[in-house]
C-alpha atoms as one frame of an Amber mdcrd trajectory, in Angstrom:
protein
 110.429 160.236 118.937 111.557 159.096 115.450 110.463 155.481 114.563 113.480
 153.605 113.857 112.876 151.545 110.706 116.530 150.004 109.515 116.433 148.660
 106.118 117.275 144.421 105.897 118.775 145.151 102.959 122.076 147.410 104.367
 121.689 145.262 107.990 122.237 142.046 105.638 124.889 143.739 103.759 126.838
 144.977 107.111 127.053 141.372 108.178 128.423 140.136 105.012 130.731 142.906
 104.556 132.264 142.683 108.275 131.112 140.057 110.403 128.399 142.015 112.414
 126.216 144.579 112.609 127.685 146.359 115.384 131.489 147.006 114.306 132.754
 148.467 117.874 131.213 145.880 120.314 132.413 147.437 123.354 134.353 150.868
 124.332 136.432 152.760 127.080 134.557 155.174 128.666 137.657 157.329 129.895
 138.862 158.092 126.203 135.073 158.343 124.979 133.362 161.998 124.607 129.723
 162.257 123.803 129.191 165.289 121.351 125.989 166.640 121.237 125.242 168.594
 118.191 123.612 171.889 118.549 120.579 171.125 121.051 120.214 174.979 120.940
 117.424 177.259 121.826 117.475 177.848 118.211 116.356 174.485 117.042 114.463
 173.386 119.748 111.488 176.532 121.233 108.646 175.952 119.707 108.073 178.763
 116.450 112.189 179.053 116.602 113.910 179.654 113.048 115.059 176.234 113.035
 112.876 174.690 115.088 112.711 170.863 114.821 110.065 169.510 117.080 111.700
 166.261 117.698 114.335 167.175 119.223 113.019 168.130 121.912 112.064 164.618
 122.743 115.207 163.111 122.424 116.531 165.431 125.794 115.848 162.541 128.539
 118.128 159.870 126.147 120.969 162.338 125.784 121.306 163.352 129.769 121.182
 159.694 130.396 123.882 159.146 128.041 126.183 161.799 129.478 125.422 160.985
 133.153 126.612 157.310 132.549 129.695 159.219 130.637 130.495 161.191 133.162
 130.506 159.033 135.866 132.783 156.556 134.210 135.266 158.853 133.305 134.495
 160.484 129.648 133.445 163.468 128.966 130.387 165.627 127.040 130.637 168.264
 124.759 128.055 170.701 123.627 128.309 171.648 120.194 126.929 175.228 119.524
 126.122 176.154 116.190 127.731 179.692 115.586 127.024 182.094 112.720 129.272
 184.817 113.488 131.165 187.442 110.986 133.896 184.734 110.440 131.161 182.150
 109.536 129.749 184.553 107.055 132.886 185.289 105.084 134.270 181.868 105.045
 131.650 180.536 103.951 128.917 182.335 101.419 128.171 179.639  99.321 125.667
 178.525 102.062 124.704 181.709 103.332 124.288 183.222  99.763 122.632 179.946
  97.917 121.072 177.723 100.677 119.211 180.831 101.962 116.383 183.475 101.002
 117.167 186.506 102.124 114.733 186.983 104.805 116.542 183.443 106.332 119.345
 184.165 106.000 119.031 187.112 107.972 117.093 185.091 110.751 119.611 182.613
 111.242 122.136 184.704 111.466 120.651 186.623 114.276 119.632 183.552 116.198
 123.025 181.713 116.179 125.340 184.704 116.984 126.547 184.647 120.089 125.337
 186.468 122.862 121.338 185.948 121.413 119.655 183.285 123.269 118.649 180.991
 120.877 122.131 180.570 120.288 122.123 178.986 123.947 122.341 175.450 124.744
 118.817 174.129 125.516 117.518 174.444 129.178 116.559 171.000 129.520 120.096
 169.412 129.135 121.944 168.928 131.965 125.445 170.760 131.446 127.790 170.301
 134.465 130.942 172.749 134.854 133.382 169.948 133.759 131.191 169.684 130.432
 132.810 171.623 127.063 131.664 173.738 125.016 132.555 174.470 121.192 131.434
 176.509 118.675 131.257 175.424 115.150 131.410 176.982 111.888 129.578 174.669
 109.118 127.426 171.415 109.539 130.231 169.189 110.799 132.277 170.212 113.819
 135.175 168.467 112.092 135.678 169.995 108.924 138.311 172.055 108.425 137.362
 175.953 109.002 134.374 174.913 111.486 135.482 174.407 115.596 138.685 173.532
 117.634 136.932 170.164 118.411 139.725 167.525 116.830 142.160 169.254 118.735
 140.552 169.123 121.930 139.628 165.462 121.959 143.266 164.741 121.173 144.670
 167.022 124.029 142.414 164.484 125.861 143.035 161.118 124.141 139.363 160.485
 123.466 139.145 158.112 120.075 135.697 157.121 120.415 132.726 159.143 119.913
 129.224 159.416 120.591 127.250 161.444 117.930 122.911 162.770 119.150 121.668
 166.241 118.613 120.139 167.662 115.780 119.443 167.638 112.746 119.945 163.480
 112.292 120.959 163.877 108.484 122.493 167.199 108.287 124.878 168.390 111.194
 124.681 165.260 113.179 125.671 162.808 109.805 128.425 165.511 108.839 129.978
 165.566 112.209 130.054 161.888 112.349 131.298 161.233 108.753 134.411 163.240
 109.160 134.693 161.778 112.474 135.305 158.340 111.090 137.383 159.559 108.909
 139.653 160.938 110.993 140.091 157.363 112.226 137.304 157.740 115.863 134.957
 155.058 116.589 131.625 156.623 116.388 128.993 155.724 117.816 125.615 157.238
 116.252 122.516 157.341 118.771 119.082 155.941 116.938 117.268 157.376 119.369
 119.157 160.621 120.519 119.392 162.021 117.427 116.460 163.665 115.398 115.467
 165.750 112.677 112.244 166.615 110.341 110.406 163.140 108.999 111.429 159.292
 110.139 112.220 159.084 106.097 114.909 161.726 107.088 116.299 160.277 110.394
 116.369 156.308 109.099 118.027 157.253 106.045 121.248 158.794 107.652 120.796
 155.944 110.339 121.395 153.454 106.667 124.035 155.526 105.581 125.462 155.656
 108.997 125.445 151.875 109.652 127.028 150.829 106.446 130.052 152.645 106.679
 130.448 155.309 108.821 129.307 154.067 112.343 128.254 151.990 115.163 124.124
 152.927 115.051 122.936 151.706 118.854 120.301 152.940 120.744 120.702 154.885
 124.025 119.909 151.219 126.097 123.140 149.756 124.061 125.346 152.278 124.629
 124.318 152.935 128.142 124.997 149.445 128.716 128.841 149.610 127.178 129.553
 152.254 128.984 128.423 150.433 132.411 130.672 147.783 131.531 133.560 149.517
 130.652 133.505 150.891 134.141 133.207 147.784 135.735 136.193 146.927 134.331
 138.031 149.400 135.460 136.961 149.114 138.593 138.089 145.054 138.548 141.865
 145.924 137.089 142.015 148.937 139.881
């Protein structure tokens, strides 16, 4: 597990600038969806492509996040990174200038569909009401990349909780655009991970001074819990 090191200087910066650290201080769990970001075979068995050996620590934080979820109403989604023949053509400059050959070729085979390190990791717990979307690029909100925006609208969700993989690349793009499409995100501190702690607390900075709520899986847990119970009062 990453250790979570948040620099004074943006925490001192966040109050100032708004008030508190934590900009969403609580949340309703029926319009809330927790999207977790490509916990694939491909990232996570040990000697895979992609492998990033952290992430498969973060597993027992994100099913405890979507069991509380689920049982208050929201819902989980599990984000697949796809690298199919419309990936490709859309978009070479990644494919052609991100990537050596040999990679390239790799990655490709272990993120098309069908191959099972494109396959959502064992040790998640994925119920039949769960979703599933495919995605395109590094965010699942960028324009060209998944069907996710429309989906969370069909359902009224406008709050979002970002953990997966990797912290500062697919993770930080999904939840960037996120915000900017006007959702309250959420961004897990200790469900998300990636290569080095340098990595993973950077994006957590970034994250925390203008893009998101960063809470750990106890805080969020917690919100969630009480935005049942308040259902369950007004009912």
């Amino acid at each position: 597990m990453h250790k979570v090191e948040m620099d004074p200087v943006v925490h001192s910066r966040a109050l100032a600038r708004r008030g508190g650290f934590h900009p969403f201080p609580t949340l309703n769990a029926a319009r809330t969806a927790h999207i977790i970001v490509d916990l694939q075979n491909g990232f996570m068995t040990p000697g895979a492509v992609a492998e990033i050996r952290t992430a498969r620590e973060i597993v027992p934080n994100v099913n405890r996040i979507s069991a509380a979820l689920r049982a208050a109403g929201g819902i989980v989604v599990y984000i697949q990174n796809t690298f199919d023949d419309e990936a490709i053509a859309a978009w070479p400059t990644f494919f052609d200038r991100f990537c050596s050959p040999e990679r390239r070729a790799r990655m490709i085979e272990a993120f098309t569909p069908g191959h099972m390190m494109h396959e959502v990791w064992p040790g998640l717990e994925v119920l039949p009401g769960d979703l599933k979307v495919r995605k395109r690029r590094f965010g699942a909100f960028v324009e060209g990349s998944s069907d996710l925006h429309a989906l969370l609208q069909e359902r009224g969700v406008d709050t979002i909780i970002v953990s997966g993989t990797a912290t500062n690349v697919c993770c930080e793009s999904t939840a960037r655009d996120a915000m900017m499409l006007n959702y309250r995100v959420f961004f897990m501190s200790d469900a998300n991970a990636t290569h080095t702690d340098a990595e993973h607390n950077a994006t957590l900075n970034a994250m925390a001074s203008f893009f998101a709520d960063v809470s750990s899986t106890e805080e969020v847990v917690t919100l969630i819990s009480q935005s049942a119970l308040l259902k369950q009062a007004a009912e």
